[in-house]
C-alpha positions as CSV (number, residue, x, y, z in Angstrom):
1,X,7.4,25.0,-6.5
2,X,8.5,22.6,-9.2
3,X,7.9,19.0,-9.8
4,X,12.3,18.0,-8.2
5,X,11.8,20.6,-5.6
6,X,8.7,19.2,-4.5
7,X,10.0,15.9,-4.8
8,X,12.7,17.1,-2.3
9,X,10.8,18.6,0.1
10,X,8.5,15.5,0.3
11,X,10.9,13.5,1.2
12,X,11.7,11.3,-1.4
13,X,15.4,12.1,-3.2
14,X,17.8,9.9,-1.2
15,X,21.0,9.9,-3.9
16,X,21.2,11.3,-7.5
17,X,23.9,10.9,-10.0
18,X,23.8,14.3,-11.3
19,X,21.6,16.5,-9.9
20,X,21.3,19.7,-11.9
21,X,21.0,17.6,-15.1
22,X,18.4,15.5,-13.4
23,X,16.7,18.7,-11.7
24,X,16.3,20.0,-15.5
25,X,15.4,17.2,-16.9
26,X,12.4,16.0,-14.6
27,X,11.4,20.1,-14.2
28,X,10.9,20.4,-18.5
29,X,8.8,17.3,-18.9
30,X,11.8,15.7,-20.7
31,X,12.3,12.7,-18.5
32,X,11.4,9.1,-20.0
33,X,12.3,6.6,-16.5
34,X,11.4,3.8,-14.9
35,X,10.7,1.7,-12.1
36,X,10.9,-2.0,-12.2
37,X,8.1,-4.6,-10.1
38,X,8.6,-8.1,-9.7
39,X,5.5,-10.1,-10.4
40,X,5.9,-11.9,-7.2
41,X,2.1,-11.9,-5.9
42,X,-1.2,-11.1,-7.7
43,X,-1.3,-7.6,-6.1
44,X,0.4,-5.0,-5.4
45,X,0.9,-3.9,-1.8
46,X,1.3,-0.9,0.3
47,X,5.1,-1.6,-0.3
48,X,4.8,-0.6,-3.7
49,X,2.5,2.5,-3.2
50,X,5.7,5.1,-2.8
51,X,6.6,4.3,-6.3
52,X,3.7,4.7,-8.0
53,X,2.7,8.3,-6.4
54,X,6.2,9.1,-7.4
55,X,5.1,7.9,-10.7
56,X,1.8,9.7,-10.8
57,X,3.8,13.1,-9.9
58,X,6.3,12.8,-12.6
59,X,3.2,12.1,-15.1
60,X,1.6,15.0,-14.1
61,X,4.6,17.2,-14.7
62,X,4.8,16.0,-18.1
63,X,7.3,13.3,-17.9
64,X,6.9,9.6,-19.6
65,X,6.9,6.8,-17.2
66,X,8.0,3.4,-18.3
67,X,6.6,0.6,-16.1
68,X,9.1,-2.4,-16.1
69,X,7.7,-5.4,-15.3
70,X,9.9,-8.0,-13.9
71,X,9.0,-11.2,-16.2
72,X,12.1,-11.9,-16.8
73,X,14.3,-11.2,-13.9
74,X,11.6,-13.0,-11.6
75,X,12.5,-16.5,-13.3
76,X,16.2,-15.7,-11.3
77,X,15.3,-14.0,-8.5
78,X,16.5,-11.1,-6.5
79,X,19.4,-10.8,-4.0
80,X,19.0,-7.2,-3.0
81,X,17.8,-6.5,0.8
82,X,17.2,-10.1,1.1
83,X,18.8,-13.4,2.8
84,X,16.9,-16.2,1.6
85,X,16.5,-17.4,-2.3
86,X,13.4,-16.8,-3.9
87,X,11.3,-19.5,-5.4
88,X,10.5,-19.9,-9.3
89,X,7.7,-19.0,-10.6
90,X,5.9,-20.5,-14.1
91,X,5.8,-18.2,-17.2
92,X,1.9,-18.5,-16.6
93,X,1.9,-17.5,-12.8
94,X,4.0,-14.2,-14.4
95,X,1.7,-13.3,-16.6
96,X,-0.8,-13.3,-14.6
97,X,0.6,-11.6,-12.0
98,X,1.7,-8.6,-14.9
99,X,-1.8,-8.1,-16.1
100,X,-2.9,-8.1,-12.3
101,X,-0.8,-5.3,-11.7
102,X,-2.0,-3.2,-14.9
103,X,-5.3,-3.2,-13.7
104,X,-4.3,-1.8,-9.9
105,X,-1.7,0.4,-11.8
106,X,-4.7,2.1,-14.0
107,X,-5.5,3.8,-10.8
108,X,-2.2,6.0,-10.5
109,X,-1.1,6.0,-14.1
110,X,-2.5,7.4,-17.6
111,X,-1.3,4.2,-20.4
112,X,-3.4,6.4,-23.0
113,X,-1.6,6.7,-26.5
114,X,1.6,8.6,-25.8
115,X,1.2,8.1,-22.6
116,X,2.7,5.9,-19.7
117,X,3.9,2.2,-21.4
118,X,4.2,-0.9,-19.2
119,X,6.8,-3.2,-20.7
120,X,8.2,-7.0,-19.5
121,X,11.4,-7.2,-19.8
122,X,11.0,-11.2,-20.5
123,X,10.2,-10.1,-24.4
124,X,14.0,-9.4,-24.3
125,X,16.2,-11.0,-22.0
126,X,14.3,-14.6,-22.3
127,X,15.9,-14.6,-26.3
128,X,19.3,-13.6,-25.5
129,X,22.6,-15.5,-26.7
130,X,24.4,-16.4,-23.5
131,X,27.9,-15.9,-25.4
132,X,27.1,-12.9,-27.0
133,X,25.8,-11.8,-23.4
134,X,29.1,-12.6,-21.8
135,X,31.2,-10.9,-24.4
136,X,29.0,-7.7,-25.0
137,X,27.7,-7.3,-21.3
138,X,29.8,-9.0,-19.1
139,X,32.9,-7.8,-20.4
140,X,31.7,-4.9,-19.0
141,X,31.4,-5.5,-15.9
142,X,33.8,-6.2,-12.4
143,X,33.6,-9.0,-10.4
144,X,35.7,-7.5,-7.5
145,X,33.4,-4.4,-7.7
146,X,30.4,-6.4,-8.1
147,X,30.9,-8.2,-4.7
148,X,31.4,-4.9,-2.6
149,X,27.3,-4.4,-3.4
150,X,25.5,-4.7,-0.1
151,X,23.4,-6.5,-1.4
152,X,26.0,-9.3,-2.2
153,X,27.7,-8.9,0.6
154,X,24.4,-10.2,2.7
155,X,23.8,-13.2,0.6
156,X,27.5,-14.2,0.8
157,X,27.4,-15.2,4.8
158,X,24.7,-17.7,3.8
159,X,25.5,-18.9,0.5
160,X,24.9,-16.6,-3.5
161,X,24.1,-18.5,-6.4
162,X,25.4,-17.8,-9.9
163,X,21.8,-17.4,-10.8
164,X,21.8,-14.7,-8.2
165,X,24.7,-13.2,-9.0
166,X,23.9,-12.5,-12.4
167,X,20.7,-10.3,-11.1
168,X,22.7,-6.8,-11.2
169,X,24.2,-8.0,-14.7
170,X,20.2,-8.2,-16.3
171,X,18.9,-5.3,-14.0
172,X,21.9,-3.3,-16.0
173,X,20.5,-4.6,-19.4
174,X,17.2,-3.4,-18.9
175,X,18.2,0.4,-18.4
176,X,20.3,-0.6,-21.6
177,X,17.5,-1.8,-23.7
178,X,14.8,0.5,-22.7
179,X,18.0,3.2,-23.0
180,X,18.0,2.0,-26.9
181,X,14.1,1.0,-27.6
182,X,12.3,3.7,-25.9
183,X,14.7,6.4,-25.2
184,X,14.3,5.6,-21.2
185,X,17.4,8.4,-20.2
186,X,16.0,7.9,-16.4
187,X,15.7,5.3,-13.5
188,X,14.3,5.2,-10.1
189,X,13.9,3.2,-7.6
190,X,15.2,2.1,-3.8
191,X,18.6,2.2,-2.2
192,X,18.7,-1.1,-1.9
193,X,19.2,-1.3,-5.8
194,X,21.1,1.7,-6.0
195,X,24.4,-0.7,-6.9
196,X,22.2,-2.7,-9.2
197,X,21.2,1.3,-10.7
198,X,24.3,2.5,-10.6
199,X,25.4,-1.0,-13.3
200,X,22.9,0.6,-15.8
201,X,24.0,3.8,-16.0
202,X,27.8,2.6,-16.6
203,X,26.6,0.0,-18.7
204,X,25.4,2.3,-21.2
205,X,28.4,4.9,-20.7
206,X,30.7,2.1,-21.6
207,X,28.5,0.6,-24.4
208,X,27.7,3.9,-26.0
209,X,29.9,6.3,-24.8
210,X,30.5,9.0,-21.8
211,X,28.1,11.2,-23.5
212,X,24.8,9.0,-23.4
213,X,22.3,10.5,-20.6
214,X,21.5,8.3,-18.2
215,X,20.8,9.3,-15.0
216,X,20.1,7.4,-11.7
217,X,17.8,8.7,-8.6
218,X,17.4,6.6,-5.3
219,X,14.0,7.0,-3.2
220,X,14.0,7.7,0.5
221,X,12.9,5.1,2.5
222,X,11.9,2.9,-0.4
223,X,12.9,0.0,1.2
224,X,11.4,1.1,4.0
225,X,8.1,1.1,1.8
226,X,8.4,-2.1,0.9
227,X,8.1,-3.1,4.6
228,X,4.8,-1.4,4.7
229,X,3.5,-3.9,2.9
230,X,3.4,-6.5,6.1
231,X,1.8,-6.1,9.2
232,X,1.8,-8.9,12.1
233,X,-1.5,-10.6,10.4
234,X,0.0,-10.5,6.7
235,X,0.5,-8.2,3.4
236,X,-1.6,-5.4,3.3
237,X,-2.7,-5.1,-0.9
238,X,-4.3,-2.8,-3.0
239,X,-6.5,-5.6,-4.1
240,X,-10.3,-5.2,-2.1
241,X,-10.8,-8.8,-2.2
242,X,-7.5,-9.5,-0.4
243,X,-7.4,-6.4,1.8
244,X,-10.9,-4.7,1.9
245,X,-10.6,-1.1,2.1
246,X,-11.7,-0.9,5.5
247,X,-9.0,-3.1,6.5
248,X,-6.6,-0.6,4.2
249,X,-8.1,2.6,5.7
250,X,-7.7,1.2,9.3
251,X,-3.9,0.3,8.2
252,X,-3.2,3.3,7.4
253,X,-5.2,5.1,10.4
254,X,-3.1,3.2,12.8
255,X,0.1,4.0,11.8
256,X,2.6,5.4,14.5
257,X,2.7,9.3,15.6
258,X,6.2,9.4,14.9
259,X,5.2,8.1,11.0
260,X,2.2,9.8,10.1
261,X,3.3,13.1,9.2
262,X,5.8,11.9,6.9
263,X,3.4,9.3,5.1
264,X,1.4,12.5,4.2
265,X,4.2,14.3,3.1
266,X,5.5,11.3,1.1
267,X,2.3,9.8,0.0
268,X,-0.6,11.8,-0.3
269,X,-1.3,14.4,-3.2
270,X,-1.9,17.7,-0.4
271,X,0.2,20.8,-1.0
272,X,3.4,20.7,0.9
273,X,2.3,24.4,2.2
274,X,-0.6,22.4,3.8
275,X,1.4,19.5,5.2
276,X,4.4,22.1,6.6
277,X,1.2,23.9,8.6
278,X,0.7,20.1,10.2
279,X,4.2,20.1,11.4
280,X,3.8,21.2,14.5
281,X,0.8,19.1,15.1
282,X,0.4,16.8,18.2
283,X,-1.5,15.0,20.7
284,X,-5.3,14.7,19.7
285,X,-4.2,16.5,16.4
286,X,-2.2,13.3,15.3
287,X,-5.8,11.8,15.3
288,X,-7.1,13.8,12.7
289,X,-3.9,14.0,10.8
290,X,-4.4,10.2,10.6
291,X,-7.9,10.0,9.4
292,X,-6.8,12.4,6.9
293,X,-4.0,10.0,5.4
294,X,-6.2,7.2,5.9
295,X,-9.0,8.9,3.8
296,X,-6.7,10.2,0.9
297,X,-5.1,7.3,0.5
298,X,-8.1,4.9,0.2
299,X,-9.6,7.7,-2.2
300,X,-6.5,6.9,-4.3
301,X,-6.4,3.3,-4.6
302,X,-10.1,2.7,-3.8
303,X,-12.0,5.9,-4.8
304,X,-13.7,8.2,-3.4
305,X,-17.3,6.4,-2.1
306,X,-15.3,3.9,-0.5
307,X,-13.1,6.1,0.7
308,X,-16.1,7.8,2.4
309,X,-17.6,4.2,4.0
310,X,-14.2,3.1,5.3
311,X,-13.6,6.5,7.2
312,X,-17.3,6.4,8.1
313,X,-16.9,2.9,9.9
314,X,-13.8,3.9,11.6
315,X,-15.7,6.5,13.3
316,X,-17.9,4.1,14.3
317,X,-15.5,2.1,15.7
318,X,-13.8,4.9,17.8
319,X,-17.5,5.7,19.0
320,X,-18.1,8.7,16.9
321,X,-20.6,6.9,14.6
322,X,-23.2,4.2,13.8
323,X,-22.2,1.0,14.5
324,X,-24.2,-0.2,11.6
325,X,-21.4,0.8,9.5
326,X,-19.0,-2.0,10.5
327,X,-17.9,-3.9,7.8
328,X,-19.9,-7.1,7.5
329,X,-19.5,-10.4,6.8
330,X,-22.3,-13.4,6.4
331,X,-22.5,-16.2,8.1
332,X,-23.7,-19.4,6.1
333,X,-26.2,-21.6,8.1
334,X,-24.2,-24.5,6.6
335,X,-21.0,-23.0,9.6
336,X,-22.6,-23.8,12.2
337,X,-22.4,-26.7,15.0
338,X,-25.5,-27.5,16.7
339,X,-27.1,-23.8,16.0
340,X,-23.6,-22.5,16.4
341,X,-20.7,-20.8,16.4
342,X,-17.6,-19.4,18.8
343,X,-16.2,-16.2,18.8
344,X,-12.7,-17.4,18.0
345,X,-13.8,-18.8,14.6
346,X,-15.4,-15.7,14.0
347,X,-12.4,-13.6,14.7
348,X,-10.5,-15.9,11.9
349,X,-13.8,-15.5,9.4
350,X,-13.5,-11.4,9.8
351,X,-9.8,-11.5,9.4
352,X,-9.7,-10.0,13.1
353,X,-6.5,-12.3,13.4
354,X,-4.9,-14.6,11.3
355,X,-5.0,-17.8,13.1
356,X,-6.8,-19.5,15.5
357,X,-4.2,-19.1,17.8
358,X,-3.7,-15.7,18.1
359,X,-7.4,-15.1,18.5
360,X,-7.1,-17.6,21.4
361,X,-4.3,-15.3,23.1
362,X,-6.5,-11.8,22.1
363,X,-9.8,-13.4,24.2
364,X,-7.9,-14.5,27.3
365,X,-6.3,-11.3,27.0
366,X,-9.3,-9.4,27.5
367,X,-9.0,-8.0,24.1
368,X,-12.4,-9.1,22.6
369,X,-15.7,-7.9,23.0
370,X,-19.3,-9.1,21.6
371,X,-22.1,-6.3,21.5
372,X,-20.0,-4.3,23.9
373,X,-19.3,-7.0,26.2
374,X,-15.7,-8.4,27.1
375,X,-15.4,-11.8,26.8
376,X,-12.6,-14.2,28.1
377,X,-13.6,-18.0,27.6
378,X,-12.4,-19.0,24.3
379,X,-15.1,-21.2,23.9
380,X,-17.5,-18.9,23.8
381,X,-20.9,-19.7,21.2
382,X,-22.9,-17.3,19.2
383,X,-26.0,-18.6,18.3
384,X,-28.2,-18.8,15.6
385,X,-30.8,-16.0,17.0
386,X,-27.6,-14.0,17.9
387,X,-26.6,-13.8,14.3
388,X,-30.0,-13.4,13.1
389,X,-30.3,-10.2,14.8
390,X,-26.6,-9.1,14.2
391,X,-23.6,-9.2,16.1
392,X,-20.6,-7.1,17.1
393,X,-17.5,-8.3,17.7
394,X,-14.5,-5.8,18.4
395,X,-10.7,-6.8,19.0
396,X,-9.1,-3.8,21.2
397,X,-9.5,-0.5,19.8
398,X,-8.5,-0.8,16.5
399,X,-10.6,-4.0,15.0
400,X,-14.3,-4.4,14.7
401,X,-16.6,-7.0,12.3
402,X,-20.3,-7.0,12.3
403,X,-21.9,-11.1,11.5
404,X,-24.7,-11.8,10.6
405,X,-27.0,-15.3,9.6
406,X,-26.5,-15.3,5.3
């Protein structure tokens, strides 16, 4: 099967702009495209983790990928798939978010010499002439058409800035500039940009004439993606010190029946021959299929020994393992109140829940348990000895922390 077929029957071609160019294209290895990120965070998130398998796959078909990262366009913000205005971020903050995301990015992609490139598109839109803008770009470009965009159309009800509204006009100059510079003949990215896409390609018809390649692809469920990245208790990231890989296997391990099967066929790097033979899967079967796209995805972003510890602890926690392999976190002497400490804080410290609230609600529940033992006064202590010797603490079915005294 080749590289666009397989794309297809993963799952992940929503809307092309011509598809038996693009189909050739992507098949020889002659594809140079890219996929923009906003440097909104420090990390990367599961959100984001669609894109860069897609990336990985193209590489290994032979095609160039061109990472675009956002500098520039973050100091606007946005609009697309969203109602609220983003806040501005310092050039510093941006930076540091870029160089954040290389390292994460190494995982996935091959920057060797002649290789993948990552670019900001700051270098170039921060120095343009805003006259020469309006009359070379904007010229180009409909404000009637502009405002049938979804994404516009959302923002409108509550209020779109000209700042905003210039977002598809510098999206569009991107494709243009990396059209010129790097001989990018190739975008991708979620249907929620697809307008925003769609200005690009045009933009360089019109600039440089009907005959200029430049083709557009939309990803399935890419916006969809991007909600993977929160859960009730936060973002989930591909950085370890923000989301351990545990917590990142057990995310993944608990996602719905009706959602694993397609995760594995979008996400992980298993033939699709082996994925159609899970299709039929079900009941106790959905189990394992999830420990499998638990493990292959933490292998990916984490590697492999980790991989192996975070599926060996969730065993545990299903009571098919040691319990010794809980994740762990110390306890300082310095926390505690008269030679203690309670269960709720606990929950908090091992990231159980995110509040102090909701860790209130899960113990009067009935939905938290120390060394196998339900507990349901929120006040509850665990003592110095306790800790000394080691303590479990489990939150339902799907959440478990070892403490012990630092």
């Amino acid at each position: 099967m080749k590289i666009y077929e397989e794309l297809v029957a993963r799952g992940l071609i929503a809307q092309v702009t011509n598809e038996e160019e693009i189909k050739e294209m992507i098949n020889n290895g002659k594809a140079t495209f890219y996929i923009g990120f906003d440097p909104t965070a420090d990390s990367l998130h599961v959100g984001h983790f669609m894109a860069l398998c897609l990336m990985k796959r193209l590489q290994m078909a032979g095609n160039k990928p061109v990472v675009l990262i956002g500098g520039g366009t973050a100091m606007v913000g946005d609009p697309s798939g969203r109602t609220d205005m983003r806040q501005m971020m310092t050039t510093e903050t941006i930076q540091h978010n870029c160089d954040c995301f290389k390292k994460q990015m190494e995982r996935f992609i091959d920057f060797g010499e002649g290789k993948a490139i990552m670019v900001n598109n700051a270098e170039w839109l921060m120095g343009l002439n805003y006259i020469e803008l309006l009359r070379e770009v904007g010229a180009c470009f409909s404000v009637n058409r502009m405002l049938t965009a979804e994404c516009y159309k959302q923002r409108m009800e509550k209020g779109l800035s000209f700042l905003e509204f210039n977002y598809m006009i510098m999206q569009s100059y991107d494709f243009y500039h990396l059209f010129q510079k790097y001989g990018c003949n190739m975008q991708f990215g979620g249907d929620d940009q697809w307008s925003n896409m769609l200005g690009g390609t045009e933009l360089i018809r019109r600039k440089l004439g009907k005959d200029a390649h430049a083709m557009t692809i939309t990803l399935l469920l890419n916006s969809e993606g991007k909600k993977m990245g929160k859960t009730a208790s936060g973002a989930v990231w591909l950085d370890p010190k923000k989301t351990s890989p545990y917590d990142f296997y057990q995310y993944w391990r608990n996602v719905a029946d009706a959602d694993v099967l397609k995760c594995i066929r979008m996400l992980t790097f298993l033939p699709v021959e082996e994925i159609d033979k899970m299709d039929a899967w079900e009941g106790a079967q959905l189990n394992e299929a999830k420990d499998i796209l638990a493990y292959e995805l933490t292998k990916l972003v984490h590697g492999d020994e980790e991989a192996t510890k975070a599926r060996d602890a969730s065993k545990a926690l299903y009571g098919a393992g040691d319990s010794s392999l809980a994740p762990t976190v110390e306890i300082e002497e310095s926390m505690l109140v008269d030679g203690a400490i309670d269960v709720n804080s606990l929950l908090v410290l091992g990231k159980m829940v995110p509040s102090k609230s909701e860790g209130r609600r899960a113990i009067e529940q009935g939905g938290v348990s120390v060394d196998g033992n339900k507990i349901t006064n929120v006040r509850e202590l665990i003592t110095k000895e306790q800790l000394a010797a080691g303590v479990l603490i489990k939150r339902g079915k799907k959440s478990f922390c070892k403490f012990v005294l630092a």
